[in-house]
C-alpha positions, 0 to 999 in steps of 0.5 A: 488469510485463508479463503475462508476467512476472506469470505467472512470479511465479505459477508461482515461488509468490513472494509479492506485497506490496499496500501499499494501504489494508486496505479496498482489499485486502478488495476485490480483490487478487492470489492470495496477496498480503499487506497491508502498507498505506501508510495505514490505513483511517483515514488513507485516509478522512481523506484522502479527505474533504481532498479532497472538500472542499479538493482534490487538492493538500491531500490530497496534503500530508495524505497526506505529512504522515501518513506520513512520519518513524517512521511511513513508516520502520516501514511500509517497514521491514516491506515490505523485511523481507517482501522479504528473508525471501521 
């Protein structure tokens, strides 16, 4: 998105998703921005910790694995309704 158009999103008041995990969005997020996180703080640290230890490739397939099926379905259920009612 061009910081033009980022702009016009401000002055319009529409509302922003940020899917990253809830202790990233405490730390920093855009004005009115809602958490509709991809991986809870948990999921993140045990992907992290895959990584320090095995590498990038492992924690990639542990981030698949922990989100996919019923899990990745509810998390982006939850993201297209918030699109839709907004």
């Amino acid at each position: 998105i061009e910081p033009e158009q980022l702009i016009q999103h401000f002055i319009e008041d529409r509302p922003f998703i940020d899917v990253r995990a809830n202790i990233e969005f405490i730390e920093g997020c855009l004005p009115g921005a809602l958490n509709f996180p991809i991986l809870t703080d948990e999921e993140r640290a045990k992907i992290g910790k895959v990584y320090k230890q095995h590498g990038q490739e492992k924690a990639i397939n542990l981030g698949y694995k922990i989100v996919s099926g019923e899990v990745k379905d509810q998390r982006v259920t939850s993201w297209i309704k918030q699109i839709k009612d907004n």
